[in-house]
C-alpha positions as CSV (number, residue, x, y, z in Angstrom):
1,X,-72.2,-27.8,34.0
2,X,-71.6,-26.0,37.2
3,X,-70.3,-28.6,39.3
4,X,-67.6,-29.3,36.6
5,X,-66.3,-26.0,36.2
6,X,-66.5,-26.0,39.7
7,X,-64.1,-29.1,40.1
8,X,-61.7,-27.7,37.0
9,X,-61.4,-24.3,38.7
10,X,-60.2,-26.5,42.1
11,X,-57.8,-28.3,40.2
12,X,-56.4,-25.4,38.4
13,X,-55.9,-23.8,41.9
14,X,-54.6,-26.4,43.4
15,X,-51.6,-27.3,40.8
16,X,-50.7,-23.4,40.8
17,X,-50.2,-23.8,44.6
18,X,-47.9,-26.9,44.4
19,X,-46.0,-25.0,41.8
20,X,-45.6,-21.9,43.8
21,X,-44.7,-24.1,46.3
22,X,-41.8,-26.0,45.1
23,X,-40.0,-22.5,43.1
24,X,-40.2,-21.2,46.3
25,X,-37.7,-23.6,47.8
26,X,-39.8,-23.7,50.8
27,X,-40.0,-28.0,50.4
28,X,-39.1,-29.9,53.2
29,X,-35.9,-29.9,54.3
30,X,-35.0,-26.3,52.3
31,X,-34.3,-23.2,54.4
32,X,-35.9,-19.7,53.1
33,X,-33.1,-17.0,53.9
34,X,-34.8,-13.7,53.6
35,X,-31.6,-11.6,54.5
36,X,-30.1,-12.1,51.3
37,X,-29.9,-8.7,49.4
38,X,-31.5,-9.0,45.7
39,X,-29.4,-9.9,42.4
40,X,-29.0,-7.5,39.9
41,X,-29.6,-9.1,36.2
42,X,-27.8,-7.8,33.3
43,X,-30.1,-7.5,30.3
44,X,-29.1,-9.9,27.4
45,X,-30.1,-9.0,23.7
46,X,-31.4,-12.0,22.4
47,X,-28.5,-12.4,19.7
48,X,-26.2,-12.4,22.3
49,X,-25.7,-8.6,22.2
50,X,-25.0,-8.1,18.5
51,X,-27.6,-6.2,17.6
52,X,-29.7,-6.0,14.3
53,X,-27.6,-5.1,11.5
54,X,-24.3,-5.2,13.8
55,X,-21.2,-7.1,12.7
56,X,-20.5,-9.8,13.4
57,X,-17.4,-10.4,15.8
58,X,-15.2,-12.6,14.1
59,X,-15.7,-10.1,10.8
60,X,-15.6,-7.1,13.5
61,X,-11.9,-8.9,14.6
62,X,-11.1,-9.5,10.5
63,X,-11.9,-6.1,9.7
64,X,-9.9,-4.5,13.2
65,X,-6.9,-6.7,11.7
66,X,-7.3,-5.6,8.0
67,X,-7.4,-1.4,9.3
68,X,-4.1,-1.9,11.3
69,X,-2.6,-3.5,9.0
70,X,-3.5,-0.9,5.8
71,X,-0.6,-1.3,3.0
72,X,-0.8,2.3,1.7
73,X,-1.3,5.5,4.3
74,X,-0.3,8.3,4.4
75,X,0.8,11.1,7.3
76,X,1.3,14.9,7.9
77,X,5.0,15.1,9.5
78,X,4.8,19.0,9.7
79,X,4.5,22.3,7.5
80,X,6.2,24.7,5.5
81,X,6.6,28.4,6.4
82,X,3.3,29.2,4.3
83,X,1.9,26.4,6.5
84,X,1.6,23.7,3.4
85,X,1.6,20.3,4.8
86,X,4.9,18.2,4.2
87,X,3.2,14.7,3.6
88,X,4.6,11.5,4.0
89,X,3.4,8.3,1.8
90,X,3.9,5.0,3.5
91,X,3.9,2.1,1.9
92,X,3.8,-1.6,4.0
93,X,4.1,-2.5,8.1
94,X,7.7,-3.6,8.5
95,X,9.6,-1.8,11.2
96,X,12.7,-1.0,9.3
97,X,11.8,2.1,7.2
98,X,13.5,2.9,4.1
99,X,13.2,6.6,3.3
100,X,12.8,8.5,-0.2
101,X,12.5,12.1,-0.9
102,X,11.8,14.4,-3.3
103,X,11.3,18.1,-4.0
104,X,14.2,19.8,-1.9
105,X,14.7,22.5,-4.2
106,X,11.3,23.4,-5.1
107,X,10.6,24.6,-8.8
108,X,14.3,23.9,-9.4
109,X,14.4,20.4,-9.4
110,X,10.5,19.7,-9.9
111,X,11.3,16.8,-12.3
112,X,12.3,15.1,-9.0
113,X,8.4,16.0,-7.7
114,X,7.3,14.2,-10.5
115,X,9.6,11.7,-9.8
116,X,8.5,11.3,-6.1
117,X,4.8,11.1,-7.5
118,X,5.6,8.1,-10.2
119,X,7.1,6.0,-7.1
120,X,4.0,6.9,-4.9
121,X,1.8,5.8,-8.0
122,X,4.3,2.3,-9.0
123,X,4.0,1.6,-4.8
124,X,0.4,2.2,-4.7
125,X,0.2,-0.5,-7.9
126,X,3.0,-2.9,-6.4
127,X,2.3,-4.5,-3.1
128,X,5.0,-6.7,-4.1
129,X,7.8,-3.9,-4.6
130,X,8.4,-3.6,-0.2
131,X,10.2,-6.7,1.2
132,X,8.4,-8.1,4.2
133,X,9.5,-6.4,7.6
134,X,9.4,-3.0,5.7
135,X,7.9,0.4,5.5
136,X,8.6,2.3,2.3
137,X,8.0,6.1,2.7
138,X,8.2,8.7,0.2
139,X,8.1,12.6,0.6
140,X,7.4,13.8,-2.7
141,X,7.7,16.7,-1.6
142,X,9.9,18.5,0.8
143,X,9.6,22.6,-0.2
144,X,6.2,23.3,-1.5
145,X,6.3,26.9,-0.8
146,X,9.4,26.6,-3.5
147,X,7.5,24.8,-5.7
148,X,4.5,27.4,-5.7
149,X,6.8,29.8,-6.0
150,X,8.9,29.1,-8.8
151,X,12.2,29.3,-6.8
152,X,14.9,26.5,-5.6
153,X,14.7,28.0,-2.2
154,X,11.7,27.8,0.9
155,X,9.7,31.2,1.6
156,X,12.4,32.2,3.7
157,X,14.8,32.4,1.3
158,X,16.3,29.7,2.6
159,X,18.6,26.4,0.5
160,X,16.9,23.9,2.4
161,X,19.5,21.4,1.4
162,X,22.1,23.9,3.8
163,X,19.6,23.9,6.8
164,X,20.3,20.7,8.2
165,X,23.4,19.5,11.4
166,X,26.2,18.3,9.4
167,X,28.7,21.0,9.2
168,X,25.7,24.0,9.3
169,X,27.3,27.5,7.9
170,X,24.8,30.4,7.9
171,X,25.8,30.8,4.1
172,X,27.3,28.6,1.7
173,X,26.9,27.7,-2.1
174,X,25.4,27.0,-5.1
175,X,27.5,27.3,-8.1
176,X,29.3,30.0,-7.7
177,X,26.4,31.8,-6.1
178,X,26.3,32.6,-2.0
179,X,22.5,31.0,-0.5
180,X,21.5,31.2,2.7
181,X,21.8,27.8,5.1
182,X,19.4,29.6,7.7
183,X,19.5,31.1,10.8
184,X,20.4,28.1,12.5
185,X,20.5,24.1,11.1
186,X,17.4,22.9,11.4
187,X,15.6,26.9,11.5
188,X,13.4,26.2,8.8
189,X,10.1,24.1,9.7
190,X,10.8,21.7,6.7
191,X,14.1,20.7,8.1
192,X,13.1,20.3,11.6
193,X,9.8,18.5,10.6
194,X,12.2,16.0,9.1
195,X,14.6,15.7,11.1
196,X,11.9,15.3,14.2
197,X,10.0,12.7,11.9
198,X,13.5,10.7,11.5
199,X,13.7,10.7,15.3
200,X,10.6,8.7,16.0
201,X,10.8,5.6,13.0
202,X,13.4,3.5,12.4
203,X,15.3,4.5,8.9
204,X,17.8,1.8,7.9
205,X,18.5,3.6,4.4
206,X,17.9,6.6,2.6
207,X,17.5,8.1,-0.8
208,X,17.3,11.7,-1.7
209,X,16.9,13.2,-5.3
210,X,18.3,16.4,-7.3
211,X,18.8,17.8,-10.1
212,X,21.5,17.9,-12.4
213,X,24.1,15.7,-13.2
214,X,23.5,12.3,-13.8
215,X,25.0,10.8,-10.8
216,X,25.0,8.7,-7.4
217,X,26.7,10.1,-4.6
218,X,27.5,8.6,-0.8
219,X,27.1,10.2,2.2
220,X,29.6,11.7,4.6
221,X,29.6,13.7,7.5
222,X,33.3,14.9,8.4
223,X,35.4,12.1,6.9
224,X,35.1,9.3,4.2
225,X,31.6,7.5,3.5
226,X,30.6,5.0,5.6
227,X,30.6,1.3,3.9
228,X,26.9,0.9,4.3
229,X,26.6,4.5,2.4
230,X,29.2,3.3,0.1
231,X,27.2,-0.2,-0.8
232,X,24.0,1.6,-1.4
233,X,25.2,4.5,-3.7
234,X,27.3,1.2,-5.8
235,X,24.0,-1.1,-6.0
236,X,21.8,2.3,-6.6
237,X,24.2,2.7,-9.2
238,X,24.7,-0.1,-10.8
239,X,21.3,-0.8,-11.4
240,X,20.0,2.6,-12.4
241,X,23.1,2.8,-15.0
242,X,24.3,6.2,-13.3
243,X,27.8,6.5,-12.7
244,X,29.0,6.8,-9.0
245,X,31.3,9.3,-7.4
246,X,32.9,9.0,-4.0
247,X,32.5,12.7,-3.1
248,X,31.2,16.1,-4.7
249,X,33.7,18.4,-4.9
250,X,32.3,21.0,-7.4
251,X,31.5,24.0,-4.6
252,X,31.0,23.7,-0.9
253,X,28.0,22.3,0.4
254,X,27.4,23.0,4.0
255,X,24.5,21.3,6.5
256,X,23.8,19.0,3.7
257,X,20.3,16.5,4.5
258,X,22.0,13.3,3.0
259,X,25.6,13.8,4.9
260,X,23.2,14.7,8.3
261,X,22.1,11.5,7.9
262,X,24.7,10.0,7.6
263,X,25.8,11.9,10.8
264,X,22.6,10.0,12.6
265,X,24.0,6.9,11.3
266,X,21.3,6.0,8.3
267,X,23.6,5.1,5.1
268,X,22.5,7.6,2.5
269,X,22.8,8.8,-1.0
270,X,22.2,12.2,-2.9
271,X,20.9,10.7,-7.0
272,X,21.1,13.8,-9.1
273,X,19.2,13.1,-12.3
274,X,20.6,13.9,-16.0
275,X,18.3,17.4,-16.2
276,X,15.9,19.3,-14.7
277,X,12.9,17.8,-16.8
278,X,12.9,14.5,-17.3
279,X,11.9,11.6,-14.6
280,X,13.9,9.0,-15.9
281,X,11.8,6.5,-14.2
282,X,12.6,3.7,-16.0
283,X,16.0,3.7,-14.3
284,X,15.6,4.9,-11.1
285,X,12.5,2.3,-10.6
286,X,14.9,-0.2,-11.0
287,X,17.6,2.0,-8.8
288,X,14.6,1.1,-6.4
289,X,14.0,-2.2,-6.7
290,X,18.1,-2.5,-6.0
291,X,18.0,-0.7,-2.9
292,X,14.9,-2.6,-1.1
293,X,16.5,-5.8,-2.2
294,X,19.8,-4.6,-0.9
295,X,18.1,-3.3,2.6
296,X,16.0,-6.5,3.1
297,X,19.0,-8.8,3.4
298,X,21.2,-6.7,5.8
């Protein structure tokens, strides 16, 4: 027994030595070079470097795709004077936005809030609703402190509808009652948080709501309406079953938001619904529907 395990230990030796022999590239012929500096490995995880419980990529890469390209966000554009967040509800991915807003006047016109929450509710139901190539954004509303308040105008007292570039008079009207268009255009934080927000996206049409009259009016800055204005007031119109004026005329309006866009070049119109309580949602969803059809083939 003692000469075998003899002989097996020899052999188990001997094949260990060949084997050393030839991974260390010292066969003949092979040169050793003993200068070169050591490699650095990189430690693998066995799955490739997912990790237990990771995700995989390609549903990492779906999922990466599906967050950029969210339907329904929404955005913080600036505050009031109390410091209440002016949001903005965005609805699609397109580049071309088309803008609607609601709650200029506060407690005055809150109908129009209501309004402006009924579109963000039909939007958030309708994928449908916004063309491809769009972006659908609602600010429901635009003077919260007003709202709170019970009062048409911001905390400072202020028309916001007078605060913004398009022929800007430190007073002007309401009725036949003298408000106060600001300091400045554009001195209240609402205006300016609009007007900045406008700056940065692309608006190629806008709609703004009041209260009351039961009309559809273009914009205008310093002359007649531009056609685009003129198109979209008609087809807002038409389909909503308001009628449509060319101008308002009942009191001066100075530094008016619609006829400052339509200073920046956005075709724009003022709908003033029938009262001050009612939504009337059933026409002005279809007033909608009119516009976005309208702005997807221009």
């Amino acid at each position: 027994m003692k000469t075998t395990h003899l002989i097996l230990a020899l052999l188990i030796l001997l094949a260990l030595g060949v084997g050393a022999y030839m991974l260390s590239g010292s066969g003949e012929g092979q040169t050793i070079n003993n200068d070169l500096p050591p490699v650095e490995t990189i430690p693998v995880e066995p799955d490739g470097g997912i990790g237990d419980g990771a995700q995989p990529l390609d549903e990492l890469l779906a999922s990466s795709t599906e967050d950029t390209m969210t339907y329904a966000s929404e955005m913080k554009i600036g505050s009031s004077v109390n410091e209440t967040e002016l949001t903005a509800h965005h609805f699609g991915n397109g580049t071309n936005e088309v803008l609607f807003i609601t709650g200029v006047h506060g407690a005055d016109s809150a109908n129009t809030v209501a309004l402006g929450e009924e579109l963000i509710d039909y939007l958030t139901k309708n994928e449908e609703a916004v063309p491809e190539g769009m972006r659908v954004t609602v600010i429901p509303v635009m003077n919260p402190d007003g709202l709170a308040s019970g009062s048409r105008f911001n905390a400072n007292d202020v028309d916001l509808n007078r605060n913004f570039g398009c022929d800007w008079a430190a007073s002007s009207k309401w009725r036949d009652q003298t408000v106060s268009g600001g300091s400045a255009a554009y001195s209240e934080p609402e205006a300016a948080a609009l007007r900045d927000y406008v700056a940065e996206v692309n608006v190629v049409g806008a709609v703004v709501w009041f209260a009351a009259e039961g009309k559809v009016y273009p914009s205008a800055c310093e002359g007649a309406p531009s056609k685009a204005s003129a198109e979209l007031a008609a087809t807002f119109a038409a389909s909503a079953g308001y009628p449509v004026e060319a101008e308002f005329d009942a009191y001066q309006i100075n530094g008016d938001m619609t006829n400052w866009l339509a200073e920046e070049g956005i075709p724009a119109i003022s709908v003033l619904l029938s009262d001050r309580e009612s939504t009337e949602w059933n026409k002005n969803e279809a007033g909608v529907k009119a516009v976005l059809e309208l702005l997807s083939a221009n």
